[in-house]
ZAMARGU-4260 file (C-alpha; in steps of 0.2 Angstrom, whole numbers, plus 5000, padded with zeros to 4 digits):
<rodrens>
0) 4770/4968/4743 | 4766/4950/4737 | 4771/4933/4741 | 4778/4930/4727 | 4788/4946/4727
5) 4796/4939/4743 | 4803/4924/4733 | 4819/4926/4725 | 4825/4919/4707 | 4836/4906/4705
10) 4848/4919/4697 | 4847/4929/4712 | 4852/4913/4723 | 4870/4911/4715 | 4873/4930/4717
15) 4872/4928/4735 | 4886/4916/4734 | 4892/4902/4749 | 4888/4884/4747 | 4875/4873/4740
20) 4866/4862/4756 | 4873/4849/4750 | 4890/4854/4756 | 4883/4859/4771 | 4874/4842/4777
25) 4888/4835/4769 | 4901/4844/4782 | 4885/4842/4795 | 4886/4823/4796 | 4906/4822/4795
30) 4907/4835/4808 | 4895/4824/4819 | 4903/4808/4815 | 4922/4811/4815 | 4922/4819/4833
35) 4911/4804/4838 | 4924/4793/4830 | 4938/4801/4837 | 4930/4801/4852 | 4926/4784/4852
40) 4944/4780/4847 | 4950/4790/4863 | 4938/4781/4875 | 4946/4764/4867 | 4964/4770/4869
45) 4958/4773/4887 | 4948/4756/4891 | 4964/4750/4884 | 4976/4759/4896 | 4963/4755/4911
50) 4966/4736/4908 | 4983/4737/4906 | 4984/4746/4922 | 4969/4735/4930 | 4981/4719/4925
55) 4994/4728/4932 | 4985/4729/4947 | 4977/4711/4950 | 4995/4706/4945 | 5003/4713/4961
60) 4990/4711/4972 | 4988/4694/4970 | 5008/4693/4972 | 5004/4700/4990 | 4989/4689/4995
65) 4999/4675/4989 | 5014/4683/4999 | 5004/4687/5015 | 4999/4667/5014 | 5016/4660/5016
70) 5022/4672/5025 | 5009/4669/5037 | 5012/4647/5035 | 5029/4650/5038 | 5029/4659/5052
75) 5017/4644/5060 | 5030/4632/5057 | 5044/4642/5065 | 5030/4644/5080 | 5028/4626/5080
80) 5048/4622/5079 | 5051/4634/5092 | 5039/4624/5103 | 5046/4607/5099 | 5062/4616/5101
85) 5058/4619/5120 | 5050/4601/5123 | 5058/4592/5138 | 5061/4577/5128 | 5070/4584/5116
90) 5082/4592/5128 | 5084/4576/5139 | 5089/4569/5123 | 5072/4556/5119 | 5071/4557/5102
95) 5059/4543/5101 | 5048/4549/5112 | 5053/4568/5102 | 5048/4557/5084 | 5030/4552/5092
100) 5028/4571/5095 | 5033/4577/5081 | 5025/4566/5068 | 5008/4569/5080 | 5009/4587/5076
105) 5016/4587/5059 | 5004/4574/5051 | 4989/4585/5048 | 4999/4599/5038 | 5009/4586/5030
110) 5026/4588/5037 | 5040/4583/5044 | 5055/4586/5056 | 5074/4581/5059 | 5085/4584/5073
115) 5104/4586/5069 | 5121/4589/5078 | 5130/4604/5073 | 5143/4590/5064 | 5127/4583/5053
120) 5121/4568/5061 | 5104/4564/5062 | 5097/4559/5077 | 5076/4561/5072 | 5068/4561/5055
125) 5049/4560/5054 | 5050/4555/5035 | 5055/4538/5041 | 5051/4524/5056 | 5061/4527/5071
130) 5075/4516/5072 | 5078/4516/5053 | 5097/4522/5052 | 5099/4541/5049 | 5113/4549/5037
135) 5129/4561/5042 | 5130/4575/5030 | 5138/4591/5032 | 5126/4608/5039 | 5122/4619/5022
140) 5124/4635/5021 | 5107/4641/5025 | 5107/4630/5041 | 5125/4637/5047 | 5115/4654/5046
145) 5100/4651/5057 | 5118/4642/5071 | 5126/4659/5070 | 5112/4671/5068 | 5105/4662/5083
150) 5087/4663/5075 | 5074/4653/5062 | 5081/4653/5045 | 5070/4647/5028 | 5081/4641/5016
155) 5078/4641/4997 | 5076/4625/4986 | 5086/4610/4993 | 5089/4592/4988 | 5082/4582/5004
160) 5096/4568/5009 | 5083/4555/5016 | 5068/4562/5006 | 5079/4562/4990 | 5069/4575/4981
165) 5067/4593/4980 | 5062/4601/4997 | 5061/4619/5008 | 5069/4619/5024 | 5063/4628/5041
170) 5080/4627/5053 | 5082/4633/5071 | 5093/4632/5083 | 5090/4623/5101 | 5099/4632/5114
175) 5103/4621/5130 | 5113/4627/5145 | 5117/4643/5135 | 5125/4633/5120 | 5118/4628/5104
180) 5115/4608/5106 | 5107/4606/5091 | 5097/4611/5075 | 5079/4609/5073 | 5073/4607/5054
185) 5057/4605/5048 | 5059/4601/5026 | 5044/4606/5015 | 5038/4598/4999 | 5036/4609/4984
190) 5019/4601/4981 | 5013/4609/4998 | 5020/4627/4995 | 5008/4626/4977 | 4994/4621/4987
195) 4993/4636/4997 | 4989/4645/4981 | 4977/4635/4972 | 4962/4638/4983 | 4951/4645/4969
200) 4957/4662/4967 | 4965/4661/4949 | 4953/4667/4935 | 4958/4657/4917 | 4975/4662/4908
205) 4983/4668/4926 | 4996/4657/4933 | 5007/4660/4951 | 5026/4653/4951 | 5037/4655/4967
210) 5055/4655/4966 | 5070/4657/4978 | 5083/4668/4968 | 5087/4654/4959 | 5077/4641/4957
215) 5055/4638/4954 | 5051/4631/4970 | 5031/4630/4964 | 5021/4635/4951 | 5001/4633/4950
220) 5001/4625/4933 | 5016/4613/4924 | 5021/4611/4942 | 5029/4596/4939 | 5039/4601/4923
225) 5045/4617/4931 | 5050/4614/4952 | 5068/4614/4951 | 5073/4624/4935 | 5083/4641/4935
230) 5070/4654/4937 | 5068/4665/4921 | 5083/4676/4919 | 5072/4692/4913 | 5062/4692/4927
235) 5075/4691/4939 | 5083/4706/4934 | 5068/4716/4934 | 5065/4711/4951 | 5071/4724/4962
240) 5064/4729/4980 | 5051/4721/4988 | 5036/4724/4974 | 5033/4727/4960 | 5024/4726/4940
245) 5034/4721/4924 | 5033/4715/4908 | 5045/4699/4903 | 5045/4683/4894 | 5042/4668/4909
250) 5050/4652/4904 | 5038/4645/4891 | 5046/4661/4883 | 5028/4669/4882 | 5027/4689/4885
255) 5018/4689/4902 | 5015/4703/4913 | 5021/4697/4931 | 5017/4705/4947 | 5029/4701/4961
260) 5032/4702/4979 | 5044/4697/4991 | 5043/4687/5007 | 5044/4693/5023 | 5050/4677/5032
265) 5059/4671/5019 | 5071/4676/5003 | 5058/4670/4990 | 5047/4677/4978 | 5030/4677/4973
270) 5026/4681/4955 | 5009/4681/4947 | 5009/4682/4928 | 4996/4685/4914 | 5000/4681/4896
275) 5000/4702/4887 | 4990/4692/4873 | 4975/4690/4886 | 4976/4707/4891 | 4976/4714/4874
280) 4964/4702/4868 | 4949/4714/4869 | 4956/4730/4865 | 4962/4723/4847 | 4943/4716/4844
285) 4937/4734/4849 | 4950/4742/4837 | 4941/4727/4823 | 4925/4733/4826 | 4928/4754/4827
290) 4935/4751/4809 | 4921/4743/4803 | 4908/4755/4810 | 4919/4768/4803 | 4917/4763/4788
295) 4898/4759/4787 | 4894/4775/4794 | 4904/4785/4780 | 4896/4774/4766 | 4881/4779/4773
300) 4881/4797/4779 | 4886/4803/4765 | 4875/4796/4751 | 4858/4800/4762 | 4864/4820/4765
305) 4865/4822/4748 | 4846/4814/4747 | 4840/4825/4761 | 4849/4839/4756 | 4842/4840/4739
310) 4823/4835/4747 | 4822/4850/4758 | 4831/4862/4750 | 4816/4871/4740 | 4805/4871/4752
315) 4816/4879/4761 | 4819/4890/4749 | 4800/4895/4751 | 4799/4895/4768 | 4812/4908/4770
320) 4801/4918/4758 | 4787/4917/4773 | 4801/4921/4785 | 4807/4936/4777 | 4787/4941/4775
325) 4784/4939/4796 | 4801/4949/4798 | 4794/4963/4788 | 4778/4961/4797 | 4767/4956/4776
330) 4753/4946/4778 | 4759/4930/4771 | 4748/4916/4766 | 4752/4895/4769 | 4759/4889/4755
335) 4760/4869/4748 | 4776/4859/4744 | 4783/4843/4743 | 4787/4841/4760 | 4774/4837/4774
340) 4785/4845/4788 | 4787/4861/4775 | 4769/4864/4773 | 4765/4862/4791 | 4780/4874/4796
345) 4772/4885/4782 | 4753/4885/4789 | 4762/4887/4808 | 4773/4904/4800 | 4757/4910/4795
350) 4747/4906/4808 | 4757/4913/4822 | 4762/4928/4810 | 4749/4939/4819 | 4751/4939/4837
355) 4768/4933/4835 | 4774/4953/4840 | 4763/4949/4855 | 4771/4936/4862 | 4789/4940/4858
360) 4789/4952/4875 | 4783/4942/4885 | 4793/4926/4880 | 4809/4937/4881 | 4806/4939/4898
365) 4800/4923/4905 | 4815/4917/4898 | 4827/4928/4905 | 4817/4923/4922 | 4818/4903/4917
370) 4839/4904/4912 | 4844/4915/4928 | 4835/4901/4940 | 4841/4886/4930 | 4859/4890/4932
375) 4861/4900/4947 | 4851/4885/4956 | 4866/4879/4970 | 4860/4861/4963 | 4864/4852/4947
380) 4848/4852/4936 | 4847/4841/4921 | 4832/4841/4906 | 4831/4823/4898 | 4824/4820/4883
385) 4812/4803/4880 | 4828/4793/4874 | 4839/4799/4888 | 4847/4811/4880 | 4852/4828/4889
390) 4844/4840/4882 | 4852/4855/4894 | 4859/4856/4911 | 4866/4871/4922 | 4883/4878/4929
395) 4881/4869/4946 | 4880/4851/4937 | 4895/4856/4926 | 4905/4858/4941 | 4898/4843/4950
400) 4907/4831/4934 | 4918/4843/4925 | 4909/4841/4908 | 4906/4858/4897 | 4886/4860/4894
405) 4894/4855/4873 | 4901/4838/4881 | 4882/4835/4892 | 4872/4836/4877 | 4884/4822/4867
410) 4878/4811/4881 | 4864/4802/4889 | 4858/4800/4909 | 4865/4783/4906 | 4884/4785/4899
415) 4885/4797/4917 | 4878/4784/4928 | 4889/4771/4937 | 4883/4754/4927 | 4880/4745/4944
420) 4864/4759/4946 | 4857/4760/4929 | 4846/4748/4931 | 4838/4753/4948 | 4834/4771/4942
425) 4828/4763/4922 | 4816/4754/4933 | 4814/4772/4941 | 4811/4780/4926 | 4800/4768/4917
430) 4787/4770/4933 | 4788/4787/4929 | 4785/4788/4910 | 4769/4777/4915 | 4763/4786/4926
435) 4763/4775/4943 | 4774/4790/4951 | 4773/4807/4950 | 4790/4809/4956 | 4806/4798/4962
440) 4822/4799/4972 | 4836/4790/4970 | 4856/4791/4978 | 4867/4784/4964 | 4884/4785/4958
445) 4889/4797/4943 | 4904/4795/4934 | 4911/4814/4932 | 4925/4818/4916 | 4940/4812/4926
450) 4934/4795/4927 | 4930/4799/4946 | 4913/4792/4957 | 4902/4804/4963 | 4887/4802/4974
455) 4873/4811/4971 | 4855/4812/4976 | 4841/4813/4961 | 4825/4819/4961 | 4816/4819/4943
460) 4799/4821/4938 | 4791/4824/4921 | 4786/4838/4911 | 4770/4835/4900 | 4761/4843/4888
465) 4744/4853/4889 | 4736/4837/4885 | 4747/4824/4895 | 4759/4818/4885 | 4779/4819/4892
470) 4789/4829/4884 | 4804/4826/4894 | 4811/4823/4910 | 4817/4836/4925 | 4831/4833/4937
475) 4836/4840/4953 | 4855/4834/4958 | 4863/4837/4974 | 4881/4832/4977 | 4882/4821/4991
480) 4898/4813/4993 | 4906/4821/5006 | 4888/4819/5017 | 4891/4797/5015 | 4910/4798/5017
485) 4904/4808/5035 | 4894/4793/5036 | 4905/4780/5034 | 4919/4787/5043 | 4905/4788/5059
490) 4902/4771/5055 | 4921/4765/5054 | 4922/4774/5074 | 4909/4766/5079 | 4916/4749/5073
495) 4931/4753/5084 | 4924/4758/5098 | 4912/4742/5098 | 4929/4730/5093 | 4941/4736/5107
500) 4947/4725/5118 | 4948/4742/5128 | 4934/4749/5140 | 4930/4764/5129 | 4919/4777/5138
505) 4915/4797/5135 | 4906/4809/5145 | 4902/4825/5145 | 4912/4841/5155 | 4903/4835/5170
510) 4907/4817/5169 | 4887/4812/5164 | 4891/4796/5150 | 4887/4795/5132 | 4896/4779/5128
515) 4899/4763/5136 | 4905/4750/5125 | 4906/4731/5126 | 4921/4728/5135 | 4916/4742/5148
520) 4903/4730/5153 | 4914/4716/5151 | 4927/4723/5163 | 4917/4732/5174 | 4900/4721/5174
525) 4887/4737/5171 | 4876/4737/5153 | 4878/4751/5143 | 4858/4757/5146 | 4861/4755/5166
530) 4877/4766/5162 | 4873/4779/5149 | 4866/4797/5157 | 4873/4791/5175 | 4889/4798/5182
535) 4905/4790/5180 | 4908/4793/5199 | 4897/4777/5199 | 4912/4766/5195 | 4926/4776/5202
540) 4930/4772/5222 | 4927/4786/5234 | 4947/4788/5238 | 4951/4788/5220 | 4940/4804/5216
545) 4949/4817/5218 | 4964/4810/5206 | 4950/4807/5191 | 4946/4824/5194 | 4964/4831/5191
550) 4965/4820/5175 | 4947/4828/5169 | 4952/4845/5172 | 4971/4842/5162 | 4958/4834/5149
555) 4949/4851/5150 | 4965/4861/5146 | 4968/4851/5131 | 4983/4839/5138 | 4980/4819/5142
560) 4985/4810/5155 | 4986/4788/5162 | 4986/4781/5177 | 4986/4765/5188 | 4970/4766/5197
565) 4956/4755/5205 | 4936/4755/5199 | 4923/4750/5205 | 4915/4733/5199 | 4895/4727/5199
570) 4897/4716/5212 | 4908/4728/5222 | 4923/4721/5220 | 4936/4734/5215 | 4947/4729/5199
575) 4966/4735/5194 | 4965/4744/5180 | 4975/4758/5170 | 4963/4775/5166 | 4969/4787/5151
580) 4958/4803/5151 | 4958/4814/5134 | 4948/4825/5127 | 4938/4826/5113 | 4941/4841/5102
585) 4929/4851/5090 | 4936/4867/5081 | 4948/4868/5096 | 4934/4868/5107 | 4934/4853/5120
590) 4917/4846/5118 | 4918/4829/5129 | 4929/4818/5139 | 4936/4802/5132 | 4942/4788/5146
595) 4950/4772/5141 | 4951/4758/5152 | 4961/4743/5153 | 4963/4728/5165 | 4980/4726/5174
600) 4976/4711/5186 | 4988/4699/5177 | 5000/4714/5177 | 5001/4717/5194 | 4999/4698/5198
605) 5016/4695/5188 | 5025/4710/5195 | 5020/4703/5212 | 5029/4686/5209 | 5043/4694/5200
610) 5044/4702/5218 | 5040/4687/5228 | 5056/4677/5218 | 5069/4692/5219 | 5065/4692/5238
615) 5066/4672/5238 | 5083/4675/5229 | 5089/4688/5244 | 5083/4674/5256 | 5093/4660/5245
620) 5110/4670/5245 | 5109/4673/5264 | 5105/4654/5268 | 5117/4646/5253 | 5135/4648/5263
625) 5124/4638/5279 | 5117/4624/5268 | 5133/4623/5259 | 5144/4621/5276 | 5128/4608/5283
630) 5129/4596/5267 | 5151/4597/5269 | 5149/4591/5288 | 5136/4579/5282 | 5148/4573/5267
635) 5166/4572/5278 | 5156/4561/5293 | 5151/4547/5277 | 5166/4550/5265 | 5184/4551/5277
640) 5192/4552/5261 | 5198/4567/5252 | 5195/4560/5234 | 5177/4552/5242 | 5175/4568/5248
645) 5179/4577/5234 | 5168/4567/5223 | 5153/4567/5235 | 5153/4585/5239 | 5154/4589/5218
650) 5140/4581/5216 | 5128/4586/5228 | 5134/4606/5226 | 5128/4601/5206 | 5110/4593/5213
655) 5108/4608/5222 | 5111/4621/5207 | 5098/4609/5197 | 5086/4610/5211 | 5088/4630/5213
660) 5086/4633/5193 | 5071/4621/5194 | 5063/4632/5206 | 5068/4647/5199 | 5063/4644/5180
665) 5042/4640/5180 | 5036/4628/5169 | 5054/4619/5170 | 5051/4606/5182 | 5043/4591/5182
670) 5026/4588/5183 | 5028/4570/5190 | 5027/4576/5210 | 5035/4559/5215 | 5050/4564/5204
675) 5047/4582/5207 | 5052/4581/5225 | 5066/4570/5226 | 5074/4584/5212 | 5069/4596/5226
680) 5076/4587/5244 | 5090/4574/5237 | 5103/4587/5235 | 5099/4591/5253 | 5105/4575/5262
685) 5118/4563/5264 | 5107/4547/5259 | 5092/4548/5251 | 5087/4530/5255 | 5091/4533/5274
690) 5083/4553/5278 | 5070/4555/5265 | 5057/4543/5265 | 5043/4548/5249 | 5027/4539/5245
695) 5011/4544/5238 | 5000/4543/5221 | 5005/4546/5204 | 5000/4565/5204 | 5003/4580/5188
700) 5005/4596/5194 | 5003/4612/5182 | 5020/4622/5182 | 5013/4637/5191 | 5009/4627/5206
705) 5026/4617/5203 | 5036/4633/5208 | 5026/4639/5223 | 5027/4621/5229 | 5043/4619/5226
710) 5050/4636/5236 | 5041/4628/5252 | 5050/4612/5250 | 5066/4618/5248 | 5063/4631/5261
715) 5056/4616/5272 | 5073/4606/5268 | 5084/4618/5271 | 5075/4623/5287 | 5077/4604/5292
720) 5096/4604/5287 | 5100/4618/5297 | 5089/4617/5311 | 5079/4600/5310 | 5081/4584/5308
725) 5093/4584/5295 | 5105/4594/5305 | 5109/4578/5316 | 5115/4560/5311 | 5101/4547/5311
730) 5085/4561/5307 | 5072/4556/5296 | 5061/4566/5283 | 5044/4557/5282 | 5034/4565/5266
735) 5018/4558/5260 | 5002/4565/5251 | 4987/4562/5243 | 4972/4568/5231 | 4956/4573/5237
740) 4942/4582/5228 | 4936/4581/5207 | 4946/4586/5194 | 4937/4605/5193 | 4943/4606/5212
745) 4955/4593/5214 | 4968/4596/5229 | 4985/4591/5235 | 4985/4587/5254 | 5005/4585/5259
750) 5011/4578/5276 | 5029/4582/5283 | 5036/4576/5297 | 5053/4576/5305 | 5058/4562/5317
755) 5074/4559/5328 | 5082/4577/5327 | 5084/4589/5340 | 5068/4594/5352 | 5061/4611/5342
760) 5050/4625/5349 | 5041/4640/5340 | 5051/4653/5335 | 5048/4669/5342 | 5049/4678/5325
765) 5041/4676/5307 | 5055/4678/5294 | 5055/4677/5275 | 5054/4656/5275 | 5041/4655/5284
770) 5029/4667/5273 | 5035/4657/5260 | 5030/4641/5268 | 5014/4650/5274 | 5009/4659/5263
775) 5019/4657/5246 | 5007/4644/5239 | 4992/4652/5230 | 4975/4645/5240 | 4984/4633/5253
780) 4980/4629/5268 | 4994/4625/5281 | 4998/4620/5299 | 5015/4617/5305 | 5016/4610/5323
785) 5031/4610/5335 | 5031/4591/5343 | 5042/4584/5352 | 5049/4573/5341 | 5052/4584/5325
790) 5042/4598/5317 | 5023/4592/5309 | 5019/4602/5293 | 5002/4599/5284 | 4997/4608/5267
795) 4982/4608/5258 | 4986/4614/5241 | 4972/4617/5226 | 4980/4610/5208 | 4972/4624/5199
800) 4971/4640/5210 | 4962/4652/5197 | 4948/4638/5193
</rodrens>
């Protein structure tokens, strides 16, 4: 059979029937560019859904960061009220002294504080010089809340009556002798709620407005055209709960998306707001330019696959002349057309016609060999053509990103890859391509079809022709997300453990340490490398063994358990601390032991006052009825009477209760010691002038000594008035002192001594005053002597026992 035989007529080619290839490259290039299209169109629609939900997102959590901010300002000015609140000038009724205070601590925020009486009078405002007259107005509402809450109250939006502008108020009640005396306010300026806000953070088109319900109490931009007005309807009733995302028109009437969150500390609202215009900006340029590329393409597809269509067809015609002679196994010959790649195609038919039976076995094989490995493999593996281009990928990298193996070859290595790694593994790649590597690995981020980012590890090399030339890339993709989430979350524990303000340590089953972190040594004065494969006996007391033990085995059966315990400290010292034991647990398995420690010494040290002033107050009840008989004897012999009496013996019973509530309450008295004592002996006697004589410097005492002191000296006067000196007419109470030492050990050394009053011996017996004279004053030395004139009492007390 001949060549030509092979070829059939033109009359032949319409019997066959079907369509010309002008349809077909026709319906090729729409069927190419139309799902492109439409695919581009839906990756648009989602860009444009991903913004409005991105805008949606910055919205609100700006809202909140602006929200945590005042929140968090707020509740530092009800922290500084609350301490002005408690001043002792402000409840001995110095409000000049309360105004100096004040503006000292208000000036560098810029704010200012008035004190009022429950009927409205001002008796301090910072906003003005002292002395310059303050108004009466009524309470408002808001500050009749904070008087019968009892509690901090922030008001909204307020016209200032001295400031005479717009203002926020801060009010809380003062409390004195179980009343409410007065109300604390502190008034804000509008102008310094906005400047919490405009630190920066504000990209171009977002603005931030802050409203009370009503009113627009600060705004970042037209502040001054806005503070006052009713807040925009629209987004008032959209506001509902504590946060959330809307649409509305703001008050310039603009579509805006507004995120907003409410306060905490205060019934305000914080609403950050974008125009919609911004937001949609890019998507309707996208939807501009789509059209127009639509539009292009067409015009030009079609045109040029009528061209090629009608370049290649008889060639191909031809061709399949060859083709049907190679299937039939005829000798064909090359033949010559117009087209270059034809006639090459045509000499390669011929060519290869001969041993093509030859190779077709073992090709089959080697191919069913190649396509079982590539997509069992139990790792993505990826072919990329020159251009980037997939040009085929295996099962195991479809289910790594979701795509079909149709959906991969529409794509290139770049549209996977997360755009902040593109241009590390480009770089990667173009080493590659020249030859400086033969291979390279790379952990990047790839995006998978749900929009999800997925770390993977690559390893690519190139594939090359027999004469060196690449053909195209190889990939070897391993999933490694869940390995750096393993990571991280290791990373995360470690941050803890190193943080805690805990001593976190773990041992093994037989108590040999792993960890020892930074407060460990901190509490406990070991390093971690002295520590670490040592026993935790180490640090635990000899006596205080066989209770770890019983909390390690309970850790051993799965349970936890805390107690109060001692450990053993570097330089030997044993230190208070409260030990939990639990296990660590793998698979249900207990793999080590975990013991947290934490340092009770200022625990135990107040539970041991708390017990030292509830056994003061046995001691005081039992004496009161016998002071309170000695100062009537004392008050009938200088006041015969019954009105002198009655007026006298009033007022010495109130002196006493001050004295006892003094003493009672730390950090109450005062920390002038001249003043301090006289509060302390005066209700005691009959005339201060007369049985008390007082001298010595000017000293400050810090409150904690205060009280300690101040239980001896009372215990010291009522011993005298019961006993001593005071207990007959005409005995004296000599006390004197002075300071000795610098100011890091600076001490108190106090001189008491009774004259004229009954001759005293020792007593035989130690009783509760007299550890309290002895021993209550943290670090004092003392020596009381038995003359024959009076009792001698000499103590040496440190001003700062813990320095």
């Amino acid at each position: 059979m001949t060549q030509s035989a092979l070829v059939p007529p033109e009359t032949n080619l319409k019997a066959l029937g079907g369509r010309s290839l002008d349809f077909y490259l026709g319906m090729l290039t729409l069927s190419i560019l139309v799902p492109a299209m439409l695919m581009v169109a839906a990756l648009l629609w989602n860009v444009a859904v991903l913004d409005g939900e991105r805008a949606n997102r910055e919205a609100l959590q700006l809202a909140r960061g602006i929200a945590a901010d005042l929140d968090r300002e707020i509740e530092a000015s009800i922290q500084t009220l609350l301490a002005l609140g408690t001043s002792s000038t402000l409840r001995s009724g110095d409000f000049q002294e309360l105004h100096r205070q004040a503006r000292d601590t208000l000036a560098r925020r810029k704010l200012h504080a008035l004190v009022r009486s429950l009927d409205g009078q001002q008796f301090m405002n910072t906003r003005v010089a002292w002395g310059t007259p303050l108004p009466t107005e009524p309470l408002s509402s808001d500050t009749r809340l904070a008087i019968e809450s009892g509690r901090p109250h922030v008001t909204g939006l307020i016209r200032g009556a001295v400031a005479q502008q717009w203002v926020i108020g801060i009010s809380v009640p003062v409390i004195i002798d179980d009343r409410i005396a007065y109300v604390l306010t502190m008034s804000i300026a509008p102008e310094q709620v906005r400047a919490y806000f405009l630190d920066g953070r504000l990209d171009t088109g977002w603005n931030v407005a802050v409203s009370d319900n009503r009113r627009i109490i600060a705004r970042a931009f037209d502040h001054d055209t806005f503070v006052g007005q009713e807040a925009s309807p629209d987004a008032a009733a959209q506001s509902v709960g504590t946060e959330g995302v809307h649409r509305v028109k703001n008050l310039d009437g603009i579509a805006v998306v507004r995120g907003y969150k409410r306060l905490e500390r205060a019934n305000w609202i914080v609403g950050a707001f974008v125009p919609t215009a911004v937001v949609d900006a890019p998507f309707r340029r996208m939807w501009v330019y789509f059209g127009f590329a639509t539009v292009g393409l067409l015009m030009l597809a079609v045109p040029l696959s009528l061209w090629v269509s009608r370049l290649i067809a008889r060639p191909i015609v031809e061709i399949a002349a060859l083709a049907v002679g190679i299937g039939r196994g005829v000798a064909v010959t090359p033949i010559l057309t117009p087209l270059q790649e034809a006639n090459i195609v045509a000499k390669a038919l011929a060519a290869t016609a001969e041993d093509l039976h030859k190779r077709t076995a073992a090709l089959s094989e080697s191919e069913a060999r190649f396509r079982s490995l590539f997509h069992q493999a139990a790792v993505g593996v990826e072919q990329v053509g020159l251009d980037g281009r997939l040009l085929a990928v295996n099962d195991r990298l479809c289910s790594i990103l979701g795509y079909t193996q149709e959906e991969f070859l529409q794509r290139t290595f770049v549209a996977l890859t997360h755009a902040d790694d593109v241009a590390s593994e480009q770089e990667l790649v173009r080493k590659l391509l020249n030859n400086e590597c033969e291979t390279y690995e790379i952990e990047k981020r790839m995006i998978s079809r749900k929009g999800e980012e997925i770390w993977v590890r690559v390893t690519s090399s190139i594939v090359r022709d027999t004469v060196g030339n690449p053909l195209y890339r190889t990939s070897v993709i391993e999933d490694v997300s869940e390995r750096r989430r393993a990571r991280a979350a290791s990373a995360r524990l470690v941050a803890i453990v190193q943080s805690s303000q805990d001593a976190l340590v773990s041992t093994d089953a037989v108590g040999t340490i792993e960890t020892w972190n930074p407060s460990a040594e901190t509490l406990l004065g070991f390093t971690a490398e002295a520590m670490i494969g040592q026993s935790i006996s180490r640090v635990i007391p000899p006596d205080r063994a066989q209770e770890y033990a019983d909390q390690v085995i309970r850790a051993l059966a799965g349970a936890s358990s805390s107690i109060d315990t001692e450990r053993a400290h570097y330089d030997g010292s044993l230190i208070e601390v409260s030990v939990m034991v639990a296990p660590i647990m793998r698979l249900e398995r207990v793999i080590a032991i975990a013991v947290t420690m934490r340092d009770i010494r200022e625990r135990k040290k107040r539970e041991a006052l708390i017990m030292l002033l509830n056994r003061e107050l046995q001691h005081r009840v039992k004496n009161s009825l016998a002071v309170v008989q000695s100062i009537a004897n004392q008050t009938v012999k200088s006041n015969p009477t019954p009105e002198g009496f009655r007026r006298a013996f009033q007022g010495r019973m109130q002196a006493l209760a001050a004295a006892n509530d003094l003493l009672m309450v730390p950090g109450q008295s005062g920390s002038n010691l001249i003043d301090f004592v006289k509060r302390q002996l005066a209700p005691l006697v009959s005339s201060t002038a007369d049985q008390l004589i007082v001298s010595g410097p000017t000293i400050y005492i810090p409150p904690d000594v205060a009280t300690s002191l101040g239980l001896a000296l009372h215990e010291l006067g009522t011993n005298a008035l019961k006993y001593g000196a005071w207990s007959v007419p005409g005995g004296q109470v000599t006390l004197t002192w002075q300071q000795e030492g610098n100011a890091g050990r600076a001490r108190i050394v106090l001189r008491w001594k009774e004259t004229h009053g009954p001759r005293l011996s020792e007593p035989t017996r130690t009783g509760f005053g007299s550890l309290l004279i002895d021993r209550g004053i943290p670090g004092a030395l003392v020596e009381r002597r038995f003359e024959a004139d009076g009792l001698l009492c000499l103590l040496d007390v440190p001003l700062y026992p813990g320095a």
